[in-house]
N, C-alpha and C positions, 0 to 999 in steps of 0.2 A: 690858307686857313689862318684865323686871324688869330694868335696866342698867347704869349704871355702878360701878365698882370702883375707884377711883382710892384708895390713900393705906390701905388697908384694914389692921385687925391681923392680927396672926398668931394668929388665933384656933382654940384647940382642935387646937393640934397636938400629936404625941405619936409615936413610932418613928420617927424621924427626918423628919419631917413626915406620914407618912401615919395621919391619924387614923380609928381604925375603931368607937368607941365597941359595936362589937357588931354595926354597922349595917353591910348590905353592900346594893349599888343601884347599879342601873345610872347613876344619876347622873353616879357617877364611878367609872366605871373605871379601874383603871391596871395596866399593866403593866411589867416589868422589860424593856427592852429586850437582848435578845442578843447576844452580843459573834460574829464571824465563826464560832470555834471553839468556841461552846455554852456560855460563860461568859459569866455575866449584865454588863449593863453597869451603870453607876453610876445614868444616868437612866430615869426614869420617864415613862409615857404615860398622859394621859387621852385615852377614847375613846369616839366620840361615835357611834353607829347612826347612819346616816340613811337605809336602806333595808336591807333584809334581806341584799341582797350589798352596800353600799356604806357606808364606815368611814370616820371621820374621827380624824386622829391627832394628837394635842398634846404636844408633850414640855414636862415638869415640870421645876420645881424644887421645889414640893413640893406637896399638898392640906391645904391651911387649915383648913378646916372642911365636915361632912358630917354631912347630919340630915336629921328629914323633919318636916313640920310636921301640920298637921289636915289641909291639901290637896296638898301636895306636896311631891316631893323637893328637896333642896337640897345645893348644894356650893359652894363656895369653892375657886379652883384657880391657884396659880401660875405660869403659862405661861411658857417662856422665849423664846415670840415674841411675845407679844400683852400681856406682862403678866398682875395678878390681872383673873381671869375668875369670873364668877357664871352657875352652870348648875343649871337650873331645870327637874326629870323629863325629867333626860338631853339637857336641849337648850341649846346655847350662848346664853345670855341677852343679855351685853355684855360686850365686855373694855376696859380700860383705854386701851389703844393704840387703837381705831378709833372709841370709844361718842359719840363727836359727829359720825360720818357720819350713826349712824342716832337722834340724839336731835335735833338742826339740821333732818332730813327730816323729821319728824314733826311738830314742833313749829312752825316760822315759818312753814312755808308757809301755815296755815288761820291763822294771827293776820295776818300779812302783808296774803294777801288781804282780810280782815276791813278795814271804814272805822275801827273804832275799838273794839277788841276790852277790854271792862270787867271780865267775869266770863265764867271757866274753867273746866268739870269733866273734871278726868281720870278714868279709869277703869283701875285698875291701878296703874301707872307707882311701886310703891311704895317703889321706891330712892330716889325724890326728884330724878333726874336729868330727867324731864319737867317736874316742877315749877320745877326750877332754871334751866330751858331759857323758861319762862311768866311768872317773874319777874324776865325780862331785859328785858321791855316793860314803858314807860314808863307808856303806857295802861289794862295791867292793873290793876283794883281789889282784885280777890278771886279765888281760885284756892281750888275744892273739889279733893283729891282723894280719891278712895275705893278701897280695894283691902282685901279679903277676908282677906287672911294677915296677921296681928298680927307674928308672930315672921319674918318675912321683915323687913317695917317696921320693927321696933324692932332686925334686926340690922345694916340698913342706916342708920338714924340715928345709932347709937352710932358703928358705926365705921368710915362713909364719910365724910374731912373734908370733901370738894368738894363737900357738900348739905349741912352741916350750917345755912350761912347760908337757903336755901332753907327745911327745916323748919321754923327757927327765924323764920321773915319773920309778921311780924304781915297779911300778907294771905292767908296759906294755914291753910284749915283743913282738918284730918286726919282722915278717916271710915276705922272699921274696918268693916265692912259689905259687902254682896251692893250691886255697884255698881248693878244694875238695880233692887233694890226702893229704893235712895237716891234714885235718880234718879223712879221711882214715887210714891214719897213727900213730893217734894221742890216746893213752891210757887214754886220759884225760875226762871225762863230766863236760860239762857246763850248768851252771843253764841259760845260755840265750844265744844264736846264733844270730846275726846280720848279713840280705846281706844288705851291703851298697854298691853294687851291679852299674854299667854302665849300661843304657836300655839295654836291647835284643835287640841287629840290628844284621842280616845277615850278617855271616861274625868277627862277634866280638867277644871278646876273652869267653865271660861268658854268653852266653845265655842257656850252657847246667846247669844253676846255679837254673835256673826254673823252671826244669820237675821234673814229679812227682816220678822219679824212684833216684835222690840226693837227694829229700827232705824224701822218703822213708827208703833210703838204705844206705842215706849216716849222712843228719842232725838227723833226730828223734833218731837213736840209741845215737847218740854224745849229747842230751840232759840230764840233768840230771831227774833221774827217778821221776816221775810222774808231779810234778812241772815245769818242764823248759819250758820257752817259745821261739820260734822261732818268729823274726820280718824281714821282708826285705822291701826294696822301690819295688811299683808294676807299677811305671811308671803314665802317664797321667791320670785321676781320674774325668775329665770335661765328660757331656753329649754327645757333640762327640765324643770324646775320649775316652772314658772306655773300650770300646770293642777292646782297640789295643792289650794290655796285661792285661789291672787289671782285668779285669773280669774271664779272665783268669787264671791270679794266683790263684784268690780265689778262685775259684772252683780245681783249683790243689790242692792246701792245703787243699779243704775241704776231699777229696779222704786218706789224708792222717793223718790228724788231728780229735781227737773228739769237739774242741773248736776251732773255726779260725772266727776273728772279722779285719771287712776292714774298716778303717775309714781315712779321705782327709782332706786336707785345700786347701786353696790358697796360691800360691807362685810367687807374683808377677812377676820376673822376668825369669818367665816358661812361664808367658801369660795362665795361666790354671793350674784348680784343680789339686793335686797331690794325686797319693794315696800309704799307706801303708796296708799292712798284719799283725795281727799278729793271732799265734797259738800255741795250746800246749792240752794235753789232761784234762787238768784242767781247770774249768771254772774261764771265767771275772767278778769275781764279787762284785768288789769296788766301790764305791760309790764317788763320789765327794769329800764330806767331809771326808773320808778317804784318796783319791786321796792326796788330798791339806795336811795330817797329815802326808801321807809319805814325800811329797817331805819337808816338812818345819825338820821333820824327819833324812832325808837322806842324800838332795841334797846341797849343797854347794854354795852359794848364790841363788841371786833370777832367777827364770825364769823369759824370756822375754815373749815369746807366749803361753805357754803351764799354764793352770791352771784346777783345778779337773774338775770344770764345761767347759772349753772349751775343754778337753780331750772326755768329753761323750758326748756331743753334737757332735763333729768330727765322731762319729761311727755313727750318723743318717744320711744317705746317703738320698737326695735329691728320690723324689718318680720315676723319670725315672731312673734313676743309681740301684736302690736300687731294681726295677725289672726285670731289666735286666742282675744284678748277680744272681737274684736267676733262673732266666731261662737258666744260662750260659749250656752247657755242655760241650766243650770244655775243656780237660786235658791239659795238655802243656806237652811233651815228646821231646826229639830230632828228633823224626822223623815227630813230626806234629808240629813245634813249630809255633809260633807267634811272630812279628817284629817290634820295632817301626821304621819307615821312617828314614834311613840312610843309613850309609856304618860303616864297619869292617875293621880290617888289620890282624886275626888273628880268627882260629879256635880252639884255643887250650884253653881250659876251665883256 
């Protein structure tokens, strides 16, 4: 999932920030807001779909940059609540203001838990905010990541400062490539696997990143033996929303994992819970005050959001969510997958 924004240029603007190079996409929508009496107002909206009747509305201050790469759309958007925001075929990616709820959740739980986590591969994460998140432990040796889109990578390198130390770390090495034939190819075990993953929309490049026949056949052998834990993003995590994909995944990972633990937060500028996976055939079973000795341990200044006790509270899923994964039965396969409410530009994993 493609995240943080901090510090970005003002790249490719033009009409008084809104740049249209030609290119018009539901990416980024914007409209003129109305004044009471039908006289435009001065601000501008980005707007997000999220279900046929249900809209999400961002007021601007301006659109940065908007283009579409080999697999997908892209935009760049100035928010005047959330800060610069990166959105990825119409879908809110990470802004500025909130991207260490959901890159802290993603990220130390599965290192954490891990006895002594050496080597990393992400899959995706091509902002560099996962990685920057991976080389805050002490422990880590080597950090692959691999993500498909060139020109997403190389627009985030340039002009995200708050990962340029991250890209720049002589333990991270940068794959452009199909994370699954990397990982295929790849002689290497790692003691933790990350999808930091774009939702599943039809039509989009990695939705085959979620069935149970790569997490089978392709992640668990590429874990390291008996310890390694598998984490990815599962998408929307709110009581209406769980049944788009989380419920989903987890129950995919349950099929393939003897240990898989789903725990959420809020992330503000999602408008709704978000949820993570993680899994491994070893059990979770650190304690708070262990939690908090690793990270004071490990991690490399202080965490923002993530602390021992608000990491295991995070796994007590609210009582409707919490019965409705165990009632899932729903595998995710590519033949039977699941969607969140969008559009794609590419099939190619």
């Amino acid at each position: 999932m493609v995240g943080a924004v901090q510090d970005y240029g003002r790249v490719g603007e033009s009409n008084g920030g809104l740049e249209t190079n030609g290119y018009e996409s539901r990416a980024a929508k914007v409209k003129q807001a109305p004044r009471r009496g039908g006289e435009e107002e001065e601000s501008v909206w980005y707007e997000e779909e999220i279900d046929d009747d249900l809209k999400l509305c961002y007021a601007l201050n301006s659109v940065l940059h908007r283009g579409a790469s080999k697999y997908q759309e892209i935009a760049l958007i100035d928010t005047k609540h959330f800060g610069k925001a990166l959105i990825i075929d119409g879908k809110m990616q990470s802004a500025e203001a909130d991207e260490f709820i959901y890159h802290e959740s993603l990220i130390h739980p599965p290192l954490l838990f891990h006895p002594n986590p050496k080597t990393v591969f992400i899959m995706g994460g091509g902002e560099g905010s996962a990685a920057r998140e991976v080389l805050r432990h002490s422990t880590v040796q080597r950090v692959v990541m691999c993500d498909i889109d060139e020109e997403v990578v190389d627009f985030c390198r340039a002009h995200l400062s708050a990962n340029r130390a991250a890209f720049a770390s002589d333990r991270l090495r940068l794959v452009i490539d199909d994370a699954r034939a990397e990982l295929e190819k790849s002689s290497e075990k790692f003691d933790v696997i990350v999808g930091d993953l774009a939702d599943p929309v039809e039509g989009g490049p990695c939705y085959q990143l979620y069935t149970k026949g790569f997490y089978d056949r392709v992640v668990k052998p590429k874990l390291s033996d008996g310890r390694g834990v598998f984490v990815t993003q599962a998408g929307p995590a709110g009581v209406l929303t769980h049944r788009e994909v989380f419920s989903s995944i987890y129950n995919t990972l349950r099929h393939v994992f003897k240990y898989v633990k789903a725990y959420t937060a809020h992330v503000p500028s999602f408008a709704d819970t978000w949820g993570w996976v993680m899994a491994s055939d070893h059990p979770f079973l650190l304690t708070a005050q262990q939690i908090d000795e690793r990270i004071r341990e490990r991690v490399d200044g202080e965490l923002v959001y993530l602390s021992g006790e608000s990491l295991i509270s995070s796994t007590t899923l609210n009582k409707s969510v919490y019965k409705s994964l165990l009632k899932e039965t729903h595998v995710y396969t590519e033949d039977d997958a699941r969607f969140i409410h969008g559009h794609g530009r590419a099939r190619r994993a």
